[in-house]
N, C-alpha and C positions, 0 to 999 in steps of 0.2 A: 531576366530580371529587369532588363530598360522598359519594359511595356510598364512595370511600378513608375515610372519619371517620365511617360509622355504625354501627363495631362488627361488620362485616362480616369472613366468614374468610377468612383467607393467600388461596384458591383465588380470593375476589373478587375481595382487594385486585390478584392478580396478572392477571386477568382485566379489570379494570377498567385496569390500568396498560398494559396489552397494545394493549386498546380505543383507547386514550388517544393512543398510537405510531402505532396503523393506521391513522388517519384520515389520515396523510399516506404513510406509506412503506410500508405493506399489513400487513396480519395477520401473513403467512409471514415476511417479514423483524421485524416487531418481538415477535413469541415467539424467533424463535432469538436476538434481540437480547438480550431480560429473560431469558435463560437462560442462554446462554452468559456475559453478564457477570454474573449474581448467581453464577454458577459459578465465572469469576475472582474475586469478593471474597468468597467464603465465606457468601454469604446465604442462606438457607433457603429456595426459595421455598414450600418446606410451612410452612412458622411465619411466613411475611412478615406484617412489620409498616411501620409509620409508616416507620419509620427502616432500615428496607432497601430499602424504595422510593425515598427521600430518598437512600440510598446507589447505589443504582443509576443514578437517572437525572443522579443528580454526573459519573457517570464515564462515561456517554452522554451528557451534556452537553460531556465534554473531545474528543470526538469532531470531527473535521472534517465539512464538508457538511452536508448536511440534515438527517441523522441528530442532530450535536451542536446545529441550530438546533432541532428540533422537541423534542428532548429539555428545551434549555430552556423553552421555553415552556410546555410540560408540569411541568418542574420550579418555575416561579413561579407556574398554575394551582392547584398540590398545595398549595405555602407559603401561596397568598392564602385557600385554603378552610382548612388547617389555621388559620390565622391569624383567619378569621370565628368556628370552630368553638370556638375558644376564646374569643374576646370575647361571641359568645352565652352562653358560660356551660357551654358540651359541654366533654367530655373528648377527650382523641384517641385 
């Protein structure tokens, strides 16, 4: 999850959030997953940032099944590195 906070672009951050999903519920299902819902709340995934990842994986987090469990987990992974990445003294 630190490649999300080192200044990396949209295509990383969205690539890396992708990554993050597929390790449980596969590639194919969590691309149409970070798409289709950045598509329902208006995210860009061309200009993603911090806080549309944060907005994404809220509302695949209210998900039932697997999908809303892996989501969080991924979702307190993201917070606990943003959260190092500023006590180190980084930016996000």
């Amino acid at each position: 999850m630190e490649a999300l906070l080192t200044g990396e672009g949209p295509k990383q951050l969205q690539r890396t959030l992708v990554q993050r999903l597929a390790k449980t519920i596969g590639e194919v299902q969590a691309k149409r997953l970070v798409e289709k819902t950045g598509a329902e709340l208006r995210v860009d995934l061309a200009t993603l940032d911090s806080d549309g990842v944060l907005q994404i994986l809220c509302a695949l987090a209210d998900m039932p099944g697997l999908v809303g469990v892996v989501a969080r987990l991924v979702r307190a992974e993201f917070r606990a590195s943003m959260a190092r990445s500023v006590l180190s003294g980084g930016t996000l």
